[in-house]
KOLTIMI-385206 format. One line per field, with one value per residue (C-alpha): residue in one letter; chain; y, x negated, z; residue number from 1. Coordinates in pm, whole numbers, plus 50000, padded with zeros to 5 digits. Last residue first. Layout:
// KOLTIMI-385206
res <- [A ...]
chain <- [A ...]
v <- [Y ...]
u <- [X ...]
w <- [Z ...]
n <- [NUM ...]
This chain:
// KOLTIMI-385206
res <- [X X X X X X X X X X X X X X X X X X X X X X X X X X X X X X X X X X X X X X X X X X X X X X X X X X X X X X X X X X X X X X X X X X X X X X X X X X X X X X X X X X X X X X X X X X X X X X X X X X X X X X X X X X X X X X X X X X X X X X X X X X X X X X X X X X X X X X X X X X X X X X X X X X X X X X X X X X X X X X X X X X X X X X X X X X X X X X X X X X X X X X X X X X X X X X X X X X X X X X X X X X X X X X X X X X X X X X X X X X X X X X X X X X X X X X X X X X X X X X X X X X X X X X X X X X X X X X X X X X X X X X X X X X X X X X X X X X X X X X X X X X X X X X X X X X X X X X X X X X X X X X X X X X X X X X X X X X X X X X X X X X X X X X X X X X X X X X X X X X X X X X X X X X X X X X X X X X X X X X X X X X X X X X X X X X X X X X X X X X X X X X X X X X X X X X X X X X X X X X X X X X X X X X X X X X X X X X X X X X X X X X X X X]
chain <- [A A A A A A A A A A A A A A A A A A A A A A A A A A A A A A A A A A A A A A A A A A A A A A A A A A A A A A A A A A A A A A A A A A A A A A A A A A A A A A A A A A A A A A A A A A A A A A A A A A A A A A A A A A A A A A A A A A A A A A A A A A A A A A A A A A A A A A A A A A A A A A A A A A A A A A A A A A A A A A A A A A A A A A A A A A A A A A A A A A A A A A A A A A A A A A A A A A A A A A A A A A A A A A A A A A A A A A A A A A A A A A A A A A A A A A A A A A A A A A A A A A A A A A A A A A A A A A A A A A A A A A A A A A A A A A A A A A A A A A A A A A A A A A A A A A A A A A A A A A A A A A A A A A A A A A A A A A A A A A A A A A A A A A A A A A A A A A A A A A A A A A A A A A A A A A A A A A A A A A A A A A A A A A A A A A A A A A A A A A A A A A A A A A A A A A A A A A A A A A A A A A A A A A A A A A A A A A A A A A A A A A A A A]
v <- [20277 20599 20556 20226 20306 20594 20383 20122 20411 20543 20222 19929 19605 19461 19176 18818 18744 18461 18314 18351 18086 17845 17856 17638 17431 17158 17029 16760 16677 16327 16267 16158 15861 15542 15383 15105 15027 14953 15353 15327 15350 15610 15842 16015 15769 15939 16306 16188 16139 16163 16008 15837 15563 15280 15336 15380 14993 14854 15059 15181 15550 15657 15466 15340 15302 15208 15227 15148 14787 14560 14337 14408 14808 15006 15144 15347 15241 15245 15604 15574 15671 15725 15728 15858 15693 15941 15909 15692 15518 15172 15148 15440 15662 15651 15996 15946 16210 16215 16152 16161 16063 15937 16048 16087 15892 16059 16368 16467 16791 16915 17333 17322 17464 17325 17030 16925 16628 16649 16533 16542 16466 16676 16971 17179 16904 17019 16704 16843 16683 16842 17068 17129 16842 16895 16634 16367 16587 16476 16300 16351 16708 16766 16801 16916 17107 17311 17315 17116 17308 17163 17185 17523 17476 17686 17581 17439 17699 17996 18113 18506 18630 18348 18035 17849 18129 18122 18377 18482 18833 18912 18578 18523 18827 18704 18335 18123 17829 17612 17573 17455 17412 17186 17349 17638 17908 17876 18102 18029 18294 18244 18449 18625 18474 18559 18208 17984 18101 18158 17921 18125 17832 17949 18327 18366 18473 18357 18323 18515 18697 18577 18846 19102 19280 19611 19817 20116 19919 20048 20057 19701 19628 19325 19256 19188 19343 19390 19529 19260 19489 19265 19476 19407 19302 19384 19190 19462 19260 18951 19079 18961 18806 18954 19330 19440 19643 19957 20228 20123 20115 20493 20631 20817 20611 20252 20318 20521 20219 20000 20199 20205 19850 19761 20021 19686 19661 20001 20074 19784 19980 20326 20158 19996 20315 20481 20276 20284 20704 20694 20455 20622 21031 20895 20716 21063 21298 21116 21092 21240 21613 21713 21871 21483 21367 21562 21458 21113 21219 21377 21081 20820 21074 21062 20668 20639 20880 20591 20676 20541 20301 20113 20008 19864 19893 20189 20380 20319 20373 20735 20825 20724 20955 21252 21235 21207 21533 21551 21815 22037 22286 22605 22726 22673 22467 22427 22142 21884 21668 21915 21972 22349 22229 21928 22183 22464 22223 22042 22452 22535 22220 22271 22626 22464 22132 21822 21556 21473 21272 21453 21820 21667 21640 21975 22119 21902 22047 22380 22365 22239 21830 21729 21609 21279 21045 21076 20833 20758 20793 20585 20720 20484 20609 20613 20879 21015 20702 20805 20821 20590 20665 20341 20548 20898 21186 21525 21708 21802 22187 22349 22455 22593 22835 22750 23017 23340 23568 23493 23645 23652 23259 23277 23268 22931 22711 22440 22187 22279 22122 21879 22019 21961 22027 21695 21438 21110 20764]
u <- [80597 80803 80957 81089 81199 81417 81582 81659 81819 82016 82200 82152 82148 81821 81787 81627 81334 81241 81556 81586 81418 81626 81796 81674 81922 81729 81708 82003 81857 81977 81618 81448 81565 81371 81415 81526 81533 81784 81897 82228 82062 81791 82100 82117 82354 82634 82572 82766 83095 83035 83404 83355 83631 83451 83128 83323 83393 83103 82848 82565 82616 82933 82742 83013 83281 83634 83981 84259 84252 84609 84429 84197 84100 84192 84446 84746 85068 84802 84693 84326 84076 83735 83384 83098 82762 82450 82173 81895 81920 81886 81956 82223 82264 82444 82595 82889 83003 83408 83713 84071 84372 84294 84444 84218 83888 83678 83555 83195 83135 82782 82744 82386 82284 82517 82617 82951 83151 83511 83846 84188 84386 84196 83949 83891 83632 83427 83098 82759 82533 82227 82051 81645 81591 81896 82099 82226 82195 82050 82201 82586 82530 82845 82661 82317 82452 82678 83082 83053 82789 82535 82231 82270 82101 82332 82292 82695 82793 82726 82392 82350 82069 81813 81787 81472 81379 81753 82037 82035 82209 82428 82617 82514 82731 83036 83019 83103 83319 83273 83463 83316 83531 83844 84073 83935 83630 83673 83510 83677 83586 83453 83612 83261 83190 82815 82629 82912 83094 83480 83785 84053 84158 83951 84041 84073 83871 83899 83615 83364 83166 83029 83025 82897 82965 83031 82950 83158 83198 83557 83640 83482 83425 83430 83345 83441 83239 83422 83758 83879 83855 83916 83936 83791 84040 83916 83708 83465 83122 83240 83457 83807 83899 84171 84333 84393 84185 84367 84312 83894 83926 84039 83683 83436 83404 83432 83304 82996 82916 82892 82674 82445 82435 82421 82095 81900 81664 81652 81547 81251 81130 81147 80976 80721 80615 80625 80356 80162 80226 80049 79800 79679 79680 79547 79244 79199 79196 78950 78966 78788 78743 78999 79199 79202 79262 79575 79713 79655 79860 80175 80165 80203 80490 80667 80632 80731 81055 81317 81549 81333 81190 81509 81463 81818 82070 81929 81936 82255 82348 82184 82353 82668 82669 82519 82809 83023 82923 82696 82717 82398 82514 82415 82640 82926 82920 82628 82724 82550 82439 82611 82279 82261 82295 82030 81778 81805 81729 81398 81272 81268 81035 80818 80637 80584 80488 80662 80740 80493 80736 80792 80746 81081 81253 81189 81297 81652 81668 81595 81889 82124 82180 82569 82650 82625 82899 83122 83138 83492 83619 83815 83812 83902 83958 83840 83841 83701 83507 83408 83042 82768 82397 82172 81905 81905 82082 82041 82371 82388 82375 82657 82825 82510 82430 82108 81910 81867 82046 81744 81506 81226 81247 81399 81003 80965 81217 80948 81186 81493 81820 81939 82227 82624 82847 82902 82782 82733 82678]
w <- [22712 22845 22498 22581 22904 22791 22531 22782 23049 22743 22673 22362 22702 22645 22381 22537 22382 22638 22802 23159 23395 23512 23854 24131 24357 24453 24783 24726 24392 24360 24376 24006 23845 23785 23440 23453 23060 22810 22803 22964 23302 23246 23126 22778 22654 22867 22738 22432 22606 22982 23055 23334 23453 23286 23405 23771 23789 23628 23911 23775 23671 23878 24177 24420 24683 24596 24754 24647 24640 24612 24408 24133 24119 23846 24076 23910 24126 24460 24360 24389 24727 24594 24806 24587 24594 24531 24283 24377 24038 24134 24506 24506 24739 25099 25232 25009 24772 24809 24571 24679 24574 24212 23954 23695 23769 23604 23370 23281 23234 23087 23032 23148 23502 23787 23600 23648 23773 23759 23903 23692 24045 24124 24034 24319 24458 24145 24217 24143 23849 23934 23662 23594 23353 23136 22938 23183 23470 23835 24068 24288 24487 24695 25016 24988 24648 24865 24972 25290 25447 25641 25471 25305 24919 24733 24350 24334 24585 24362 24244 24076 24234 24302 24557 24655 24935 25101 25174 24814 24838 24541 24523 24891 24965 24738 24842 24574 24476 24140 23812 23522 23160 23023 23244 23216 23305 23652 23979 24316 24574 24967 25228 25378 25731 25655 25666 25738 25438 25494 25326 25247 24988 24739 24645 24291 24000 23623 23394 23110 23397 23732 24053 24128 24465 24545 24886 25042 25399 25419 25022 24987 24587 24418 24036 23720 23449 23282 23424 23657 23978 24301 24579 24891 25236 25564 25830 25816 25741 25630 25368 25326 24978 24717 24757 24397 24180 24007 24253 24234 23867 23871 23794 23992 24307 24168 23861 23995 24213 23974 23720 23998 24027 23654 23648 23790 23490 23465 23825 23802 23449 23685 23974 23749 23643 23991 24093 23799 23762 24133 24100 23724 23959 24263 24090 23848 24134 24314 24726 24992 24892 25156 24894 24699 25037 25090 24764 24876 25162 25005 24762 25105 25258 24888 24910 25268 25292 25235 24978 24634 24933 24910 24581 24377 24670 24871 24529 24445 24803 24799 24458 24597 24929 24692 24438 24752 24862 25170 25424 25500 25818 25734 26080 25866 25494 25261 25008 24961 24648 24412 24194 24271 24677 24620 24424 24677 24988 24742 24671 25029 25103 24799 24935 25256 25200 25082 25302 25568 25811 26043 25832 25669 25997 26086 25729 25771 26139 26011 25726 25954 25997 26027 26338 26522 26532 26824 27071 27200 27565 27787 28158 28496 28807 29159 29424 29765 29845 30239 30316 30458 30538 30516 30431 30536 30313 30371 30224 29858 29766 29627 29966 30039 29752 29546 29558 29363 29608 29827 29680 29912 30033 29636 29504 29623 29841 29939 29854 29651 29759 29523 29306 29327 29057 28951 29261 29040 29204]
n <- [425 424 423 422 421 420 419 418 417 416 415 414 413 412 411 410 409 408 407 406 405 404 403 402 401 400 399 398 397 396 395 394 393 392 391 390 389 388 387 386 385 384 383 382 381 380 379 378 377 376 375 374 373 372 371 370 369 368 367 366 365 364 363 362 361 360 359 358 357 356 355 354 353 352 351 350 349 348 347 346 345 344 343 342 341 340 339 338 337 336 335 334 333 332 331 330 329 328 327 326 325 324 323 322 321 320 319 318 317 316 315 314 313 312 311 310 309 308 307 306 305 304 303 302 301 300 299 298 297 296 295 294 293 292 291 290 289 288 287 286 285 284 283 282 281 280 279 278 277 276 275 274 273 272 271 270 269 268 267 266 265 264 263 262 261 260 259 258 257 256 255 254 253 252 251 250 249 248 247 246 245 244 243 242 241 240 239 238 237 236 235 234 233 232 231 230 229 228 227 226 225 224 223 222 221 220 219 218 217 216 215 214 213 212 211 210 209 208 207 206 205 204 203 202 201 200 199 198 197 196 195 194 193 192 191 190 189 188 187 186 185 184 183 182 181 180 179 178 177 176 175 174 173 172 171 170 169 168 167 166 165 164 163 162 161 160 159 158 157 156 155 154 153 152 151 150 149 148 147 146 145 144 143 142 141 140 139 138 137 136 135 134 133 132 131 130 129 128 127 126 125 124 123 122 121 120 119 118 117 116 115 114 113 112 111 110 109 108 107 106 105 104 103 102 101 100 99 98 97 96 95 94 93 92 91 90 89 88 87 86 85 84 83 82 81 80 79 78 77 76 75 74 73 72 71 70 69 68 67 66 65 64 63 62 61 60 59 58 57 56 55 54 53 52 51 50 49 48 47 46 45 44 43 42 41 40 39 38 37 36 35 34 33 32 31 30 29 28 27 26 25 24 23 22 21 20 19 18 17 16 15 14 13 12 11 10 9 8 7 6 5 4 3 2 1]
């Protein structure tokens, strides 16, 4: 119960028993109450309001919150507000309120994106300390100084091996791609449509949420069948490089943000290992690849009637039984190979099957049926099975979905950042 405008009535009365124009007027003071005491309801209603967001911080509120958390010290303080104003990171507006610029905005959620604590105050706060120490007489100048340029040392390499994200972000605010992209998947977060920007490097971009999302290079993008992922109720993304190349699904967020420990940056559906969902390697993975040792033959069930097995790491495609209905990875696995059985439904006018049979169940490696139906051209002699021995397979890889390592020697991108970070070493 509220009573606006009415106080409590003061209890002993104080200095206004002798001053009594002080005190709380009587018609402004609440009545005794007793328990069980019941009054008349004098009105109802109903108000809908909106929160507000808080307010810009002022000058002194920005120094306050700085002293919080042991930021700088009194000399450095004034001379950090003067550098973001000169710099265009804020501008000063009314009542010194600080109000960000949109240079500033992006700058932050570049930084946020590659090392959080590069925005965070817990590095500077930690330096701020040592240095305190080293006053203090408690610490060596020398060991603060080499920990100090180590840890931000491998900061600035880590920051220019990730510069992709920042340069990202400046596109999309800075430049006109962002006009140019065209609505394409919802994003989980907002429920609104990202842009798709094709402009190398392809990528989307969520104008409401004001994040951007890699995605792979060297292929077409569509949306797949506005099919969400279970994880982050993103719209998932179909990725193809031809007719005659890969093509798998993907999850923007998990494409940027493995959602698992085995998975890395960069893995689609093919390498996701989700249990239960019906477009990852648990559920569409077939055996492992005929040429590589890390890669899982994974079913493309975008592919028909021209279906296609693909390996999820090497550039392998194997092409069967054209066609057909439908094609589906069976629970079961094989007894020779361990690799898994698929379920295929032909077209009755086109069934390789004797009789009036359409439908087929089988190991595309062992079974006489399927050999004949898989095109795995010279990758095929490569399996244990065509090899004269038995040759026991590995698991059909359901709980494997690890990318290879990178390739060693690999050129870094010719830009300023590199250059930098080769003369800082």
């Amino acid at each position: 119960m509220e009573a606006p405008g009415l106080r409590q009535r003061p209890v002993p009365p104080g200095f206004t028993e002798i001053m009594p124009w002080q005190s709380v007027p009587l018609e402004e003071s609440l009545p005794t109450c007793q328990r069980g005491d019941t009054f008349p309801v004098g009105e109802v209603k109903l108000l809908e309001k909106q929160t507000n967001p808080p307010d810009y911080l002022t000058e002194a509120e920005l120094i306050t919150l700085m002293e919080k958390h042991g930021i700088g010290t009194d000399a450095s303080i004034p001379v950090h507000i003067n550098n973001i104003c000169q710099r265009n990171y804020v501008v000063v507006e009314s009542g010194r309120r600080l109000k960000p610029t949109n240079l500033g905005i992006v700058l932050v959620h570049g930084y946020y994106k590659i090392d959080a604590e590069l925005v965070l105050p817990t590095i500077r706060s930690a330096v701020e300390k040592q240095l305190n120490l080293i006053a203090q007489g408690k610490a060596d100048f020398r060991q603060v100084l080499g920990h100090t340029l180590d840890i931000f040392k491998r900061k600035f390499h880590y920051f220019v091996d990730s510069i992709a994200g920042m340069d990202e972000l400046m596109e999309v605010s800075f430049s006109p791609l962002a006009a140019t992209g065209k609505p394409l998947s919802r994003c989980g977060k907002c429920h609104r449509f990202m842009k798709y920007i094709q402009a190398k490097p392809s990528r989307l971009h969520c104008s409401h949420c004001d994040e951007t999302y890699t995605l792979p290079q060297n292929g077409t993008i569509k949306l797949y069948k506005e099919l969400r992922c279970p994880l982050d109720d993103f719209e998932l993304v179909l990725w193809s490089s031809g007719s005659r190349g890969k093509s798998y699904p993907l999850c923007p967020y998990c494409y940027n943000h493995p959602p698992f420990r085995d998975m890395k940056k960069g893995m689609g559906c093919n390498e996701c290992t989700h249990p239960t969902c019906q477009h990852s390697l648990s559920m569409l993975g077939i055996g492992q690849c005929v040429e590589c040792e890390s890669g899982v033959l994974v079913l493309d069930p975008t592919s028909g009637p021209k279906w296609k097995v693909a390996c999820n790491k090497c550039n392998v495609v194997a092409h069967c039984f054209e066609n057909a209905h439908r094609v589906r990875v069976s629970p079961e696995t094989c007894s020779s190979c361990e690799a898994a059985l698929l379920d295929v439904d032909f077209n009755k006018a086109k069934s390789p099957l004797l009789g009036d049979e359409t439908q087929h169940t089988g190991c595309v490696f062992c079974d006489p049926v399927f050999q004949e139906l898989v095109e795995l051209r010279h990758a095929a002699s490569c399996h244990p099975m065509h090899r004269g021995g038995p040759g026991r397979r590995q698991g059909r890889g359901r709980a494997r979905g690890r990318r290879p390592a990178g390739k060693p020697g690999a050129r870094r991108p010719k830009d300023k950042m590199s250059a930098l970070a080769a003369y800082f070493v």
